[in-house]
N, C-alpha and C positions, 0 to 999 in steps of 0.2 A: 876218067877225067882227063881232058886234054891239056897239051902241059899249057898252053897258054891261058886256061883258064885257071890254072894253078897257079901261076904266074902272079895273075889277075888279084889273087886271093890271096897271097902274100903281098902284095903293093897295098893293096887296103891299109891294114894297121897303121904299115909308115906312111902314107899320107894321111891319116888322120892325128897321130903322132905330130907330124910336117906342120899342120894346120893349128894344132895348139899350142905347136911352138913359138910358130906366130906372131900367132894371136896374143901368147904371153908377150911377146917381146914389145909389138905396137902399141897394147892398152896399159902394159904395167906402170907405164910410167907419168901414166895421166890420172891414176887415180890417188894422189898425194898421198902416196907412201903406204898407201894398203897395198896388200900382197894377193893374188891370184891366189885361191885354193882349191880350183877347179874347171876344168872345160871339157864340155860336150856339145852332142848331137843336141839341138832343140827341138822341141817336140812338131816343127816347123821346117820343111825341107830348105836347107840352102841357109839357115841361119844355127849358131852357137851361141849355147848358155854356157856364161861367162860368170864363174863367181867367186867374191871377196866379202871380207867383213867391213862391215861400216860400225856405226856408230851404233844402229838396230839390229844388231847382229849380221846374217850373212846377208844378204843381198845378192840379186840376180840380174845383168845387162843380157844385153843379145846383139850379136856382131854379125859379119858376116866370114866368110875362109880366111879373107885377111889381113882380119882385124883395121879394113880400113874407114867400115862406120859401123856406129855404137847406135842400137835401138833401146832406150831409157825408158819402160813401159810396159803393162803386161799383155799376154798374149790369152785372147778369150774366144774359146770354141762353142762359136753362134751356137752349131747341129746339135751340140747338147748341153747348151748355156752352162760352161762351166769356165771359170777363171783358173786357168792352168797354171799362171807363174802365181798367184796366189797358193795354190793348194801345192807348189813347190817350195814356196820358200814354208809357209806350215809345217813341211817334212825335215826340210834343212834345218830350222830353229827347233828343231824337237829334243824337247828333254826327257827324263826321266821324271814323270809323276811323282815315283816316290820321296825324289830328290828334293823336294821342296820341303818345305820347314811346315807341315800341316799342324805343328802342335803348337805354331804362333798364329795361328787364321782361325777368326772368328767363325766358327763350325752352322750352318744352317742348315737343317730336313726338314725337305716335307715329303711326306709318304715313307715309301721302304729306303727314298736313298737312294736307289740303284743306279741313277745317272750321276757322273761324278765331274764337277768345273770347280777348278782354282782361278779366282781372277786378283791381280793387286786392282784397286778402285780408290780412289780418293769421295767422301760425300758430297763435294761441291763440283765435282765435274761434270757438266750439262751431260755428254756422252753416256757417263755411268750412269745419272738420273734417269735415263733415257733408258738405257739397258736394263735397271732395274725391274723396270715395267714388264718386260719380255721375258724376262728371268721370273717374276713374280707368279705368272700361268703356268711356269711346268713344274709338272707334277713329278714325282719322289722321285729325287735328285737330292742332291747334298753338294752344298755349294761351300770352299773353303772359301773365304776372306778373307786378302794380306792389306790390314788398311795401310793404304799409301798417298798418305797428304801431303802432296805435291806442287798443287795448281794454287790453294790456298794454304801455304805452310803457316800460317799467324794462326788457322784454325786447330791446329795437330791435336790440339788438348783437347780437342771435342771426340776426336780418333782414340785418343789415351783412356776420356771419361767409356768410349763404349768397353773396353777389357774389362775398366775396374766396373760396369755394372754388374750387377747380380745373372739378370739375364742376357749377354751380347749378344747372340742375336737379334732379340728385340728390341736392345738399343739400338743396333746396327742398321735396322730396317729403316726404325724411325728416324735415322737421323738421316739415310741415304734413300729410300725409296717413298717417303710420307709426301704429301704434296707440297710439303713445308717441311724443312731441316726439321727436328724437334731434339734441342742438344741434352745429351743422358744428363740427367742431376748429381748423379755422381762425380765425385771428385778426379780429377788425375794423375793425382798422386801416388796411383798405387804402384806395383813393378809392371812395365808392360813392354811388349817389342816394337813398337811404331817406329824407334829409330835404329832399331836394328833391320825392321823389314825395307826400310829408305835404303838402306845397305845392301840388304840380298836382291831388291830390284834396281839399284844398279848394276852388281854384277851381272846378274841376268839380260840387264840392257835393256831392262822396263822404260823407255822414254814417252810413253803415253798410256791414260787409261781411257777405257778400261783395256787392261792387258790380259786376255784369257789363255789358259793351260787344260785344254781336253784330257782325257783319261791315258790318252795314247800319248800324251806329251808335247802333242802339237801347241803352238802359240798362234794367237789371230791378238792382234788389235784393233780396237776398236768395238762398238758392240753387234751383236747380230739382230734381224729379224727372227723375230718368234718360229715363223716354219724352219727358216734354215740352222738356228739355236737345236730344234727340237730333231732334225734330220742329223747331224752331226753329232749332239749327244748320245744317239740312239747305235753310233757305230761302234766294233768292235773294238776295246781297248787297244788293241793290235793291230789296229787298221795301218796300214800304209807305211809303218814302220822300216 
C-alpha cells in the first residue's frame, strides 16, 4: 500500500468526523432545543441523515456536508419501491415487544396466532376503522389491543364497557370494526386500564392511531394495506433489529 494512499485512509474518518461536527453545530440550533443524537452517511450519496427526537419520537432530516440546507422529507427508492427513511425511522423507534403491558390489551386470535401486532386504537378513529377491515382478512395472528380513546375522550366508558365484558374481544370488534359502533351493554365500572394505557401511550409517544408495534418492535403509524400488513407480519421477529 502506497503511503499516500494510506494517507488517504486515515483522512477519511476525520473528515467525516469534520462533517458532523458541522453539521451539529449549524442545525442544532434551529431545532428548538432538541438535541442531535446522531449523524450519518445517507443512503443518498452527497446527503446526511440527521437525527433528533421530536414530539414522535426520533425523527429523521437530511442535509448536505455543511449543514447548510435541511431536506424535511423522505427518500424513496423508485428501482425497488421502497420508502427508505420510512423503514429507518421503523428501526429507530423500535422497541422491545415484550416491553409492552400485553396483560392490559384486549387479546384477539384467529387461527394458530403465529403472526403477532400490538396496536393502541381508539373506536372512533376513521383510520383504525379503516384498518380494522385489513386486519379482519389475516389469518392466525393474535393481535393485542391497548384501547386508546383519544380522538373521542367523552367516549372512553365505551372503551372501559369492552374489559368489563364477558367476551372483549367481541366487544372490541363490535364496537371498532362493525359497520356501526355497537357499544358493550356492560357497565364500566369494573377495574380496567384505559387510563393507564393513555399513560403508557404517551410515554411511548403514541400521538396518533392507529399506532402499530410489529413482533420485532418496530412502530408504523397509521394503518397498512392488506398485502403490505400481511408482507410485514410474515417477517422475521428479528428482522432489521
Amino acid at each position: 500500500m502506497s503511503r499516500a494512499v494510506l494517507i488517504l485512509l486515515l483522512l477519511v474518518p476525520l473528515a467525516l468526523s469534520a462533517n458532523e461536527a458541522q453539521i451539529r453545530k449549524a442545525l442544532e440550533p434551529k431545532l428548538r432545543g432538541a438535541k442531535i443524537e446522531g449523524v450519518q452517511a445517507a443512503p443518498v450519496a452527497g446527503l446526511w441523515e440527521v437525527r433528533f427526537r421530536g414530539e414522535r419520537g426520533l425523527r429523521v432530516v437530511y442535509t448536505d456536508a455543511t449543514g447548510s440546507y435541511v431536506f424535511d422529507g423522505n427518500i424513496i427508492d423508485l428501482r425497488n419501491n421502497r420508502d427508505l427513511t420510512e423503514e429507518r425511522l421503523r428501526t429507530l423507534n423500535a422497541i422491545k415487544f415484550e416491553s409492552l403491558p400485553l396483560d392490559l390489551a384486549v387479546k384477539i386470535k384467529r387461527g394458530n396466532g403465529k403472526r403477532v401486532l400490538a396496536m393502541f386504537s381508539d373506536p372512533y378513529c376513521p383510520a383504525c376503522r379503516q384498518f380494522e377491515k385489513a386486519l379482519g382478512q389475516v389469518d392466525d395472528i393474535t393481535v393485542y389491543v391497548f384501547m386508546y380513546p383519544v380522538i373521542r375522550p367523552e367516549n372512553a366508558d365505551h372503551s372501559r364497557a369492552v374489559w368489563c365484558s364477558p367476551d372483549r374481544a367481541k366487544a372490541w370488534l363490535e364496537l371498532a370494526a362493525a359497520a356501526r359502533p355497537k357499544v358493550p351493554e356492560a357497565a364500566a365500572s369494573c377495574s380496567n386500564p384505559v387510563d393507564k394505557l393513555i399513560e403508557v401511550g404517551q410515554k411511548l409517544g403514541v400521538n396518533s392511531t392507529p399506532t402499530l408495534f410489529l413482533a420485532n418492535g418496530e412502530r408504523l403509524s397509521g394503518g397498512l394495506a392488506l398485502n403490505d400488513l400481511k408482507e410485514l407480519l410474515d417477517q422475521p421477529a428479528t428482522a432489521r433489529r
